[in-house]
KOLFIBA-168567 format. One record per atom (N, C-alpha, C): residue number from 0; residue in three letters; atom name; x, z negated, y negated. Coordinates in steps of 0.1 Angstrom, whole numbers, m for minus. Example, Ala and Ser with C-alpha at 12.3 -4.5 7.8 and 13.67 -1.06 7.14 Angstrom:
2
(0 "ALA" "N" (132 m78 57));
(0 "ALA" "CA" (123 m78 45));
(0 "ALA" "C" (132 m78 33));
(1 "SER" "N" (128 m71 22));
(1 "SER" "CA" (137 m71 11));
(1 "SER" "C" (129 m79 0));
//
This chain:
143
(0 "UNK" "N" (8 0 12));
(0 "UNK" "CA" (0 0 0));
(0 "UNK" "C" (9 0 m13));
(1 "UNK" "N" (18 m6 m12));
(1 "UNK" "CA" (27 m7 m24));
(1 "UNK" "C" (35 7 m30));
(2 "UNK" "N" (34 14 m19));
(2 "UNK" "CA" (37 27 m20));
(2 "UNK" "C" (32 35 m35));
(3 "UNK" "N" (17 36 m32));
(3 "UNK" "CA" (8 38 m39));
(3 "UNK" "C" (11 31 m53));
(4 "UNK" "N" (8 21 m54));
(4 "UNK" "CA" (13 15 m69));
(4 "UNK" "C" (26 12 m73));
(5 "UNK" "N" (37 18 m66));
(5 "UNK" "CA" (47 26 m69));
(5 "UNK" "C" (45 43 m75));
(6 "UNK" "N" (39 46 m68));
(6 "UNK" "CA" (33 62 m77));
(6 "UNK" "C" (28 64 m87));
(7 "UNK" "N" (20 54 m91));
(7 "UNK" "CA" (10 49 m103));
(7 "UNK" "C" (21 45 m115));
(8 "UNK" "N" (31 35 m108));
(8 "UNK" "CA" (39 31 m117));
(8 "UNK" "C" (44 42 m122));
(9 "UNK" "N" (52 52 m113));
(9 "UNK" "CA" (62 61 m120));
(9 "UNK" "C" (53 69 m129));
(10 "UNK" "N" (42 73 m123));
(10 "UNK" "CA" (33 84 m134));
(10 "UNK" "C" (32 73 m149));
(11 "UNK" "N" (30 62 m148));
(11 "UNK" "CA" (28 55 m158));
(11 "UNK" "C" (39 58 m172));
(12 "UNK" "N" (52 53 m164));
(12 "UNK" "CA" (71 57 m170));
(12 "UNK" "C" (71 67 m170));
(13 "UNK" "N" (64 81 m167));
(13 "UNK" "CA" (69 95 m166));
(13 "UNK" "C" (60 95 m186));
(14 "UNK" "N" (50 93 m185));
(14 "UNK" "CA" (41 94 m194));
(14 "UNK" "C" (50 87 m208));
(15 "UNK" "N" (53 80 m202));
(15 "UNK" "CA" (58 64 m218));
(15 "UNK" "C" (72 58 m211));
(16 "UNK" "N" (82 68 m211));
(16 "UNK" "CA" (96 60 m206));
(16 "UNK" "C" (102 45 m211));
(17 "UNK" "N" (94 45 m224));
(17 "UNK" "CA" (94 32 m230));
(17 "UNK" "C" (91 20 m221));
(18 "UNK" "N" (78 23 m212));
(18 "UNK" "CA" (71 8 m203));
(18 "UNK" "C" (84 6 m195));
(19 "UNK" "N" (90 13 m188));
(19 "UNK" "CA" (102 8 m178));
(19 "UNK" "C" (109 m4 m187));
(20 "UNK" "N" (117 m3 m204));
(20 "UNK" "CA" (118 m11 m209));
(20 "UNK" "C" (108 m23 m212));
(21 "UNK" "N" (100 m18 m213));
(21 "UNK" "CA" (90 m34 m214));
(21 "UNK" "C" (93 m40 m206));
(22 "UNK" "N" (90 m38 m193));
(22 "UNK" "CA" (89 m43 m178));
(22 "UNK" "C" (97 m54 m179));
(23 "UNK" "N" (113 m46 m180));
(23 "UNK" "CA" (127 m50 m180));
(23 "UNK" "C" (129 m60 m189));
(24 "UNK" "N" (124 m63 m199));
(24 "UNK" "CA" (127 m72 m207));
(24 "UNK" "C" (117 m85 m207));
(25 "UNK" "N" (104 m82 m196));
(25 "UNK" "CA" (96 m93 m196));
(25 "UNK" "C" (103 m99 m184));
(26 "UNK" "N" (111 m90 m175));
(26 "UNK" "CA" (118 m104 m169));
(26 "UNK" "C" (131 m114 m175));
(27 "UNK" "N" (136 m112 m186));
(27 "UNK" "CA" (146 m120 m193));
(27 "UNK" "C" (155 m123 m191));
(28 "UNK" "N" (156 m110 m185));
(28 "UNK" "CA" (170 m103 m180));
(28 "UNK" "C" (179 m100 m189));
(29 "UNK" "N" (194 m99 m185));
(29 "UNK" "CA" (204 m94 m199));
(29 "UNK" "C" (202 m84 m204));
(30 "UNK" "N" (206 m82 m215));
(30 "UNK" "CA" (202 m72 m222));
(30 "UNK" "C" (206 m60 m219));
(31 "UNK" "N" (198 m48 m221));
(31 "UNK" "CA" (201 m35 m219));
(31 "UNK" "C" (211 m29 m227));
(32 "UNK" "N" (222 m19 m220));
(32 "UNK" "CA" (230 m20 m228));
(32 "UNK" "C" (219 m5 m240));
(33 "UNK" "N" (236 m5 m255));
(33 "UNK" "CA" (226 8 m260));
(33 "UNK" "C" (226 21 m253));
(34 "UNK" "N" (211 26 m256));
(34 "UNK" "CA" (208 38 m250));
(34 "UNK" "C" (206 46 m257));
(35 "UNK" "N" (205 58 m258));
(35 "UNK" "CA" (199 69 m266));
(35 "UNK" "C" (185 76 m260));
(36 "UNK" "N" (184 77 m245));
(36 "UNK" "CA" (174 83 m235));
(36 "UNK" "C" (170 78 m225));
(37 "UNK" "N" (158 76 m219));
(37 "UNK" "CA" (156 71 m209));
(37 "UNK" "C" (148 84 m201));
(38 "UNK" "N" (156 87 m186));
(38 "UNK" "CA" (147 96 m174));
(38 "UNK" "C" (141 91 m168));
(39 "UNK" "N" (130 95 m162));
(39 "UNK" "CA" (120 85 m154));
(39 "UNK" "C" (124 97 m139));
(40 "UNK" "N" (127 89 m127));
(40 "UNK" "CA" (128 96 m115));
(40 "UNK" "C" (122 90 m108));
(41 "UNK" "N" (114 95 m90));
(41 "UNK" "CA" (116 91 m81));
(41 "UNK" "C" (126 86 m71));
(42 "UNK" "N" (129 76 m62));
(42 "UNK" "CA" (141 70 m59));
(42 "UNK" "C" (132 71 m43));
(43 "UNK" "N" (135 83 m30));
(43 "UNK" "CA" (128 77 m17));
(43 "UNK" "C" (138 78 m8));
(44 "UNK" "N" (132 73 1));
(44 "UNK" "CA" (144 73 12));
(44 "UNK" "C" (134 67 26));
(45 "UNK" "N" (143 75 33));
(45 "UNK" "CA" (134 65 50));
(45 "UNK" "C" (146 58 53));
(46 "UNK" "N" (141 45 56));
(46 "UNK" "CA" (150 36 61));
(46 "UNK" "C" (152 32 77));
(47 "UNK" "N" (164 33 82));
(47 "UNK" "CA" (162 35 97));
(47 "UNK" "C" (157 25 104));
(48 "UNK" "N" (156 16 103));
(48 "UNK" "CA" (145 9 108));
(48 "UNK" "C" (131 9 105));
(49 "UNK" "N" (126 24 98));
(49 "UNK" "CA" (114 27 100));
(49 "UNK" "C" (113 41 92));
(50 "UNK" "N" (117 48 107));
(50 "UNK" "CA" (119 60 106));
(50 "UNK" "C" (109 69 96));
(51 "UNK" "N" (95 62 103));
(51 "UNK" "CA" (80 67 101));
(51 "UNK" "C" (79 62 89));
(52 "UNK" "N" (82 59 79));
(52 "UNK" "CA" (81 55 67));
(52 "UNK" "C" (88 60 54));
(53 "UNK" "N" (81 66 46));
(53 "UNK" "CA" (91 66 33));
(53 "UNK" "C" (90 57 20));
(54 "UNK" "N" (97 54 19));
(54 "UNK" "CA" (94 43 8));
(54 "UNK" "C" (97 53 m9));
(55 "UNK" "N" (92 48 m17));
(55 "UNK" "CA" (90 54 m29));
(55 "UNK" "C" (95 43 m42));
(56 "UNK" "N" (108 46 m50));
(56 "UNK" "CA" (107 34 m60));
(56 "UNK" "C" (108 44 m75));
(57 "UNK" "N" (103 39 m84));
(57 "UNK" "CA" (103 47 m99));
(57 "UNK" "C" (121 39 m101));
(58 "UNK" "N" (125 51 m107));
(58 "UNK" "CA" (136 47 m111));
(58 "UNK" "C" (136 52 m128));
(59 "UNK" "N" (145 46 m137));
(59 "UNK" "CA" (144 45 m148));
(59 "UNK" "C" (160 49 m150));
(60 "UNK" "N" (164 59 m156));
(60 "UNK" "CA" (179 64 m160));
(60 "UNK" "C" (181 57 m175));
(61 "UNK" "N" (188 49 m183));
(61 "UNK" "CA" (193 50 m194));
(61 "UNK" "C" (209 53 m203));
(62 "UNK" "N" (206 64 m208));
(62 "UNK" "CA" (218 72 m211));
(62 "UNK" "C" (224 70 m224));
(63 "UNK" "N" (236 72 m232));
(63 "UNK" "CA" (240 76 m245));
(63 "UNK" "C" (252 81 m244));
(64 "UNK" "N" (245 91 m256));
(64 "UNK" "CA" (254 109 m255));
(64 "UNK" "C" (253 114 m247));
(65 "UNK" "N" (248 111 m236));
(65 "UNK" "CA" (247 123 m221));
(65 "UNK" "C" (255 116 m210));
(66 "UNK" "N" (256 103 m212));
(66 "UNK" "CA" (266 92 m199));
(66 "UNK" "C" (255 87 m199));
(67 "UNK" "N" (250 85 m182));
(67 "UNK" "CA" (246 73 m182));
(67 "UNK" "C" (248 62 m184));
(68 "UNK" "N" (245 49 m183));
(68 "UNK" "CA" (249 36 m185));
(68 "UNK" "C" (241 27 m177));
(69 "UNK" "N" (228 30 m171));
(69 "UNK" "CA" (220 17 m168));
(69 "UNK" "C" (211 26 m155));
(70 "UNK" "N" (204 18 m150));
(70 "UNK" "CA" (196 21 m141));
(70 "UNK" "C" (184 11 m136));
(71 "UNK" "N" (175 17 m137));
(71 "UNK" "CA" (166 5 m133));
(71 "UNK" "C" (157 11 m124));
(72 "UNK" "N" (151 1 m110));
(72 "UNK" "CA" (144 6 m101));
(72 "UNK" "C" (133 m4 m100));
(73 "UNK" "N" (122 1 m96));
(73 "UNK" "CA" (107 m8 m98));
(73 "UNK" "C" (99 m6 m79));
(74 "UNK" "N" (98 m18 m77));
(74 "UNK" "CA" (92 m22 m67));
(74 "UNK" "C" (78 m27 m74));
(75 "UNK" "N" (67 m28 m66));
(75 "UNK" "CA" (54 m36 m63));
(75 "UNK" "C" (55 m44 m55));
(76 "UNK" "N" (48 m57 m52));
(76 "UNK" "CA" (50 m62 m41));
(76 "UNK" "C" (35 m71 m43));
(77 "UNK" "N" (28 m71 m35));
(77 "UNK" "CA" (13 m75 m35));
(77 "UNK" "C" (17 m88 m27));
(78 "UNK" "N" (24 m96 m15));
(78 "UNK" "CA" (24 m105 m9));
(78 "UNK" "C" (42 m103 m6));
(79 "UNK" "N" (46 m111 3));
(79 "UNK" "CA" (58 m116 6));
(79 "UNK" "C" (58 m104 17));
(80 "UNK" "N" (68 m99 19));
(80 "UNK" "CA" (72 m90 25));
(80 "UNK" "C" (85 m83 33));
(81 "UNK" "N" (91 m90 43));
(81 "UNK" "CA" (102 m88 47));
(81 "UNK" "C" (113 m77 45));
(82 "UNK" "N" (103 m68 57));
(82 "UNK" "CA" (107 m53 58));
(82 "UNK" "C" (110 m48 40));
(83 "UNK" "N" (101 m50 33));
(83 "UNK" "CA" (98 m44 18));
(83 "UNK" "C" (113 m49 13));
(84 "UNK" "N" (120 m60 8));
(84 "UNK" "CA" (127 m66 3));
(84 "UNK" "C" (141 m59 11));
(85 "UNK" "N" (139 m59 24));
(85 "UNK" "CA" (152 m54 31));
(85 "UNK" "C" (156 m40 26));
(86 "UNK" "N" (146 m34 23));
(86 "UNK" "CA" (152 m20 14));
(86 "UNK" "C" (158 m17 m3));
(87 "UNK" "N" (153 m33 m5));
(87 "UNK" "CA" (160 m35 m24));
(87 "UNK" "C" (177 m33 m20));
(88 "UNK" "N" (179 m35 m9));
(88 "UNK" "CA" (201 m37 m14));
(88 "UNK" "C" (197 m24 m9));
(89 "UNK" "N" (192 m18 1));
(89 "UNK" "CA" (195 m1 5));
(89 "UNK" "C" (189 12 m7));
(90 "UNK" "N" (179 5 m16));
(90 "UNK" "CA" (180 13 m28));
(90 "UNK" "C" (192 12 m36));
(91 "UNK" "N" (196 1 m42));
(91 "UNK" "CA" (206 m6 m50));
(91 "UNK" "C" (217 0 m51));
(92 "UNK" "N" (223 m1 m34));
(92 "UNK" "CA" (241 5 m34));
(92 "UNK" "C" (238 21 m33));
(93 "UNK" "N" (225 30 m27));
(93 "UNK" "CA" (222 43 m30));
(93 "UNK" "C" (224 48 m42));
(94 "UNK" "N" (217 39 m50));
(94 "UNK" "CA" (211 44 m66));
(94 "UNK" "C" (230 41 m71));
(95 "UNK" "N" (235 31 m72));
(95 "UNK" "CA" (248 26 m79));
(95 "UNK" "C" (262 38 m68));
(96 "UNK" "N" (257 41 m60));
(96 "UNK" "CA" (266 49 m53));
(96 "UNK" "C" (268 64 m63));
(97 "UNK" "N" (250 68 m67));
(97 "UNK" "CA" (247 82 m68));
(97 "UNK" "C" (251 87 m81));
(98 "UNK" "N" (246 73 m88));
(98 "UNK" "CA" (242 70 m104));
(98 "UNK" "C" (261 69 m111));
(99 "UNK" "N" (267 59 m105));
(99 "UNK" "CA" (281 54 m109));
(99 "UNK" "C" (278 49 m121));
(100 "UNK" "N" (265 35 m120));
(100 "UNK" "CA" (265 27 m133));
(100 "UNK" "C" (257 18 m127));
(101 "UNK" "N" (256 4 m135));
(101 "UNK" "CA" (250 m7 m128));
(101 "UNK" "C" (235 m1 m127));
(102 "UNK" "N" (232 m12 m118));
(102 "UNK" "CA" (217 m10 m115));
(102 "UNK" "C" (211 m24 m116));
(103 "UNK" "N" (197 m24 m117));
(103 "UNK" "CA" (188 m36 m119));
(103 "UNK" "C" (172 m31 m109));
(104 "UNK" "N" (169 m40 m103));
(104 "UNK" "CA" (158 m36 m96));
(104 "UNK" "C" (147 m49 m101));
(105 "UNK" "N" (137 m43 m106));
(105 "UNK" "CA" (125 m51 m113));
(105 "UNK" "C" (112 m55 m102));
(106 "UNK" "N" (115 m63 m94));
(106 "UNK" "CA" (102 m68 m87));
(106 "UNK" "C" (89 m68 m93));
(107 "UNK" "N" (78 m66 m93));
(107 "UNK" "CA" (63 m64 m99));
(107 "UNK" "C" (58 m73 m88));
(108 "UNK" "N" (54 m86 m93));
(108 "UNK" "CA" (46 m95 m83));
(108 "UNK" "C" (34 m94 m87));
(109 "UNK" "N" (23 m100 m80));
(109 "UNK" "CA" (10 m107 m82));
(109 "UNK" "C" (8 m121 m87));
(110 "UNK" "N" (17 m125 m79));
(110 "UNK" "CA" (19 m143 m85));
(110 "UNK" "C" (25 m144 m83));
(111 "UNK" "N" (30 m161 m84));
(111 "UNK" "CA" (44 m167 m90));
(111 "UNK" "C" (51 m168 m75));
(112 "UNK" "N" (42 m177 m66));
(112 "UNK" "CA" (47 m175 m55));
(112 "UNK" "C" (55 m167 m51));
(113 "UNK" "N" (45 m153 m44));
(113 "UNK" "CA" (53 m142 m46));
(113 "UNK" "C" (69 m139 m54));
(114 "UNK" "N" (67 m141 m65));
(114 "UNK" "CA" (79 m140 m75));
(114 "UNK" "C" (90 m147 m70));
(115 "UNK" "N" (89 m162 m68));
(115 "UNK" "CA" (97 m168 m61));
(115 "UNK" "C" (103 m165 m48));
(116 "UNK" "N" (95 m159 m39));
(116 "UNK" "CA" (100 m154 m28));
(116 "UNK" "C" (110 m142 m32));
(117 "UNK" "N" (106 m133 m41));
(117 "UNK" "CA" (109 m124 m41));
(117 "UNK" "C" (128 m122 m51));
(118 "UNK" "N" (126 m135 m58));
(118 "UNK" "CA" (138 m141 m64));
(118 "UNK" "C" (149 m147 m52));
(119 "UNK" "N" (143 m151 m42));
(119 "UNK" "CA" (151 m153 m33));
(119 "UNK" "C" (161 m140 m23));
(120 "UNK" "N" (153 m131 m28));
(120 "UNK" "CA" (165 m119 m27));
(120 "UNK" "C" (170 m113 m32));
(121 "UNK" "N" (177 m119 m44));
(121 "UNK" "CA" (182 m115 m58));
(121 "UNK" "C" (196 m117 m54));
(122 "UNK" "N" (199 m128 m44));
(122 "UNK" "CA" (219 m124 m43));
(122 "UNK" "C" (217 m109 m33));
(123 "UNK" "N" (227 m104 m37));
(123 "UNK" "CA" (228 m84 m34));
(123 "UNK" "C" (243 m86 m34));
(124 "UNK" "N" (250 m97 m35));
(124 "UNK" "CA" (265 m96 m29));
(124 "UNK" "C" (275 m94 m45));
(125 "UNK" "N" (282 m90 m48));
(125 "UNK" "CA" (290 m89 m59));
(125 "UNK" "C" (293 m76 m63));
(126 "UNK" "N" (282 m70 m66));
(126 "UNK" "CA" (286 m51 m67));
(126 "UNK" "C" (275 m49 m79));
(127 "UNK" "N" (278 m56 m87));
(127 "UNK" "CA" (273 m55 m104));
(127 "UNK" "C" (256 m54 m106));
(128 "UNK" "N" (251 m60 m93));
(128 "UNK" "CA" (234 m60 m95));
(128 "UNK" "C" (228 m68 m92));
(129 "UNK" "N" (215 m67 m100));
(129 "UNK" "CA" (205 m76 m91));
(129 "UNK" "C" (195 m73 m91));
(130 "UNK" "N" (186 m85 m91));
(130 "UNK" "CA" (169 m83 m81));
(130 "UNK" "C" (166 m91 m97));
(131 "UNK" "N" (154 m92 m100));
(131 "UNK" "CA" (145 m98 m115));
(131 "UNK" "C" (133 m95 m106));
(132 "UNK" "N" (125 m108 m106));
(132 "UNK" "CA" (108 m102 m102));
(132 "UNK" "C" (103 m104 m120));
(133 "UNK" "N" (90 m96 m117));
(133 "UNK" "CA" (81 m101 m127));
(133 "UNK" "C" (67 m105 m125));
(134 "UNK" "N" (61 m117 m129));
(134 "UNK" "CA" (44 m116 m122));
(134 "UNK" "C" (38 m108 m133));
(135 "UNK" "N" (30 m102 m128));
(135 "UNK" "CA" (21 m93 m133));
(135 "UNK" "C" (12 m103 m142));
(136 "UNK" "N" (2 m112 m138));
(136 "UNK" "CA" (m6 m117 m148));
(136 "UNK" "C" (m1 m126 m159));
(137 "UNK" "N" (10 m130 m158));
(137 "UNK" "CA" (21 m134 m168));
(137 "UNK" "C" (17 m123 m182));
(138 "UNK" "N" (26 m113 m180));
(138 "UNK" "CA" (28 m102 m188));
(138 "UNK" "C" (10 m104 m191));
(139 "UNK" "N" (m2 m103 m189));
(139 "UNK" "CA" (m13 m101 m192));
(139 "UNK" "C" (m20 m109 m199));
(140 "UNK" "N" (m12 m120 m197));
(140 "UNK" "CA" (m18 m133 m204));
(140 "UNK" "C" (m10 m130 m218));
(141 "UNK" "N" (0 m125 m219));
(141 "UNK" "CA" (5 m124 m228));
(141 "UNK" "C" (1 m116 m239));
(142 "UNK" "N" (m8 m102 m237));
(142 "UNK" "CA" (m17 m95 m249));
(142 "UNK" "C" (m27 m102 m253));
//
């Protein structure tokens, strides 16, 4: 299912590359570095332990002059989710492999719980990234 509102998300960022920064900054995370441009991409991949599956994440390019510099990738996550989480470091070192610039992967929770689980897979080892969830009704309470 998260798939799905992964798709929604990226049409969202394809439309207003701007919201990827929103997102990013409601989790209070360090700062972005400066940019001049942001590309909005799809990020998929089948992960071998589930062959039958493609997973889908909106990725978020930010550039200046024509270098990249930043990278951000957007999950959903409706409940706690093993398998789901086990593919954030196999997007991470993909994207930082492809990209050759840090990367940030922005969890989109439902609740806090959630969020906290999902914060618990934020160590990704020492290769300049990490995991940020954000709860969704947070951000909503906040307009």
């Amino acid at each position: 299912m998260s798939i799905e509102y992964n798709e929604i998300l990226a049409m969202l960022m394809e439309k207003r590359p701007e919201f990827a920064t929103e997102l990013y900054n409601a989790t209070e995370g360090p700062d972005l570095p400066a940019y001049d441009s942001i590309a909005i991409n799809r990020k998929s991949m089948i992960l071998p332990h589930q062959p039958d599956r493609l997973r889908v994440c909106p990725l978020a390019n930010y550039s200046m002059a024509g270098e990249r510099v930043f990278a951000l990738l957007f999950d959903a996550v409706l409940a706690p989710d093993s398998d789901q989480a086990e593919a954030w470091l196999q997007f991470i070192t993909d994207t930082q492999r492809t990209l050759s610039c840090m990367v940030a992967f922005v969890v989109l929770c439902r609740d806090l719980p959630t969020a906290r689980w999902a914060l618990a897979y934020s160590t990704v080892g020492d290769i300049g990234c990490y995991v940020l969830p954000v709860v969704i009704p947070s951000l909503l309470a906040r307009a």
